[in-house]
C-alpha positions as CSV (number, residue, x, y, z in Angstrom):
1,X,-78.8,-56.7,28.7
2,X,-76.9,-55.9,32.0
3,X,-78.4,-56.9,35.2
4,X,-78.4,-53.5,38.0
5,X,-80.7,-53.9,41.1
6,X,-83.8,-54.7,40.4
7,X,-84.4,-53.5,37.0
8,X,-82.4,-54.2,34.1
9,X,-80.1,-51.8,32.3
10,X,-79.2,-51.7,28.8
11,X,-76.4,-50.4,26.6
12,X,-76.9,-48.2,24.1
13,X,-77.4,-50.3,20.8
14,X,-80.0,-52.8,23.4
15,X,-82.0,-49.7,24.0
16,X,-82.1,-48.3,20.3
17,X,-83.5,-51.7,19.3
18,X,-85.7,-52.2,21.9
19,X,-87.4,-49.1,21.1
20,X,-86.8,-49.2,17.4
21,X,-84.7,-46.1,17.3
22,X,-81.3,-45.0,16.4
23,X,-78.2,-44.7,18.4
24,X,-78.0,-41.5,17.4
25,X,-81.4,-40.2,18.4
26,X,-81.0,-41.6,21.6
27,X,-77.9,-39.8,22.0
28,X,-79.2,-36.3,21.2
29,X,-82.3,-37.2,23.9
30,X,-79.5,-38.0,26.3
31,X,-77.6,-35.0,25.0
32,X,-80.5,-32.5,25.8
33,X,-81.9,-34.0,29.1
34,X,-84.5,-36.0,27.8
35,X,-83.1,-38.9,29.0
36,X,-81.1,-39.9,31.9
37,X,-78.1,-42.5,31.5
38,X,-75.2,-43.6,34.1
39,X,-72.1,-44.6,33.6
40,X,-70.7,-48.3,34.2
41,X,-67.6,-49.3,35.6
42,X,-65.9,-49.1,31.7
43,X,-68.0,-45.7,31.1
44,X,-70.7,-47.3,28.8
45,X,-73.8,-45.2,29.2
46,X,-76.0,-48.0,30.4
47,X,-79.8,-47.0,30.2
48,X,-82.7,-48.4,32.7
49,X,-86.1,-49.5,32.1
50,X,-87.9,-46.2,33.3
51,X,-85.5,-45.1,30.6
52,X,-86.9,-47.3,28.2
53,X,-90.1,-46.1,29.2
54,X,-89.6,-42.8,29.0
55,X,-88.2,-43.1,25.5
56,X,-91.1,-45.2,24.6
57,X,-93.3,-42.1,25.9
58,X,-91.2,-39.5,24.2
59,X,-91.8,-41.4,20.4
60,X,-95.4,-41.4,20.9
61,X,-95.2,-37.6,22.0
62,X,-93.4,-37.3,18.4
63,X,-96.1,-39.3,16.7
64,X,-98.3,-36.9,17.6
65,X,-96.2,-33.8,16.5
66,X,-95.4,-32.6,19.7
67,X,-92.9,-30.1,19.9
68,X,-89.6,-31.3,22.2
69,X,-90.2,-28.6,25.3
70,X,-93.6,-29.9,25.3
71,X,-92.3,-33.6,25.5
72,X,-89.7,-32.6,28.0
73,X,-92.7,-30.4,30.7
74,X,-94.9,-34.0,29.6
75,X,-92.3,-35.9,31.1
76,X,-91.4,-33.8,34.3
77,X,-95.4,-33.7,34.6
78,X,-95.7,-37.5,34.4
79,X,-92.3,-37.9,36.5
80,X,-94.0,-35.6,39.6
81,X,-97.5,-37.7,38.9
82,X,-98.6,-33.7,38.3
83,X,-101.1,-34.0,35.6
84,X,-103.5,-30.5,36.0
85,X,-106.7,-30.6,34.6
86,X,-105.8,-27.1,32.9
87,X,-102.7,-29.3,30.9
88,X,-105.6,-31.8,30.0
89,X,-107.9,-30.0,28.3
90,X,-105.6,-28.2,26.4
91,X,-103.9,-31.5,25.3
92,X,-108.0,-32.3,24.4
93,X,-108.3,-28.9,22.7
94,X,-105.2,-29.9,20.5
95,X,-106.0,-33.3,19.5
96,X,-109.5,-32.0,18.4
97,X,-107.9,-29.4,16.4
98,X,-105.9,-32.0,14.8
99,X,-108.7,-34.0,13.9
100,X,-110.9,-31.1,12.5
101,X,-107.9,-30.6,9.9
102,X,-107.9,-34.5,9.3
103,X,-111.3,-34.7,8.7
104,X,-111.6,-31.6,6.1
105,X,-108.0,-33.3,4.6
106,X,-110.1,-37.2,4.8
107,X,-112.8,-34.5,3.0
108,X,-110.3,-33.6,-0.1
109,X,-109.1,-36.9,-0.7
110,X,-112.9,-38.2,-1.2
111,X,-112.7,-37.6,-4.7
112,X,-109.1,-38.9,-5.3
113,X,-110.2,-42.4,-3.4
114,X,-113.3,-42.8,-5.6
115,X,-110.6,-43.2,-8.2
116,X,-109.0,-45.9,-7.0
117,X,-108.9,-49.9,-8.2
118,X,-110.2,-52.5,-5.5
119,X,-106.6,-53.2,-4.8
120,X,-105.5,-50.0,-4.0
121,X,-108.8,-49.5,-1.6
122,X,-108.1,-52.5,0.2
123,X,-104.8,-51.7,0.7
124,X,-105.7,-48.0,2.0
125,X,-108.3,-50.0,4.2
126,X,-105.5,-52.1,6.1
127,X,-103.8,-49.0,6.6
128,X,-106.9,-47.2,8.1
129,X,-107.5,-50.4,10.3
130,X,-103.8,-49.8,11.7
131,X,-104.2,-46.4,12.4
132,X,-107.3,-47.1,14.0
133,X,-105.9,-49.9,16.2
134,X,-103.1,-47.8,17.2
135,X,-105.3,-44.5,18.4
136,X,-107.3,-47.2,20.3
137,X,-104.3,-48.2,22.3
138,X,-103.0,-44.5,22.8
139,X,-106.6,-43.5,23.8
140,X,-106.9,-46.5,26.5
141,X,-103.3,-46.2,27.7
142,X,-104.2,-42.0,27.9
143,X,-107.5,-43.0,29.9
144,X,-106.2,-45.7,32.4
């Protein structure tokens, strides 16, 4: 990691594992504006930390299946601290959707899970606590 400022700035390969991604991906997200990179003295893209934090925002956008304009007017949004109420309760109106169509899918795997051995259920149970865990966290750090 490369000192620059204030903040740090990172190559390539020291962002990608930072955020657990690929040099490639953050390539393409550089490529189409997603994010922004300078150039060193040697012209290595070097990559700050609201970089890292925008990249960090843009994989949980993909977690939840957002579509990459919607990421990129999410971003701009967040960038100009514009967050309309409008923009909030259709984000609301979408993650509601989504869990409507998880619980009817929960629903038609009820029968299949009644199937399973004790091992199997305890191991689908770790899994639900993860995913519980993890819409805690994006649920505080959405409210706060």
């Amino acid at each position: 990691m490369l000192r620059w400022y204030d903040g740090a700035v990172y190559r390539i390969g020291e962002i990608a594992e930072i955020a657990h991604v690929s040099k490639r991906t953050i390539d393409y997200y550089t490529s189409i504006g997603l994010l922004r990179a300078d150039r060193s003295k040697s012209n290595y893209r070097i990559y700050t930390d609201e970089a890292l934090n925008d990249l960090k925002f843009i994989e949980e956008c993909k977690s939840l299946h957002f579509p990459l304009d919607e990421i990129r007017r999410k971003l701009e949004m967040r960038k100009a601290g514009n967050i309309h109420l409008s923009e909030v309760d259709k984000h609301v109106c979408a993650v509601t959707q989504q869990m409507k169509q998880l619980h009817s899918d929960l629903f038609d795997l009820l029968p299949i899970l009644e199937k399973l051995d004790e091992q199997q259920k305890e191991k689908l149970i770790n899994n639900v606590s993860l995913l519980r865990s993890a819409l805690k966290k994006s649920l505080v750090s959405v409210t706060s």
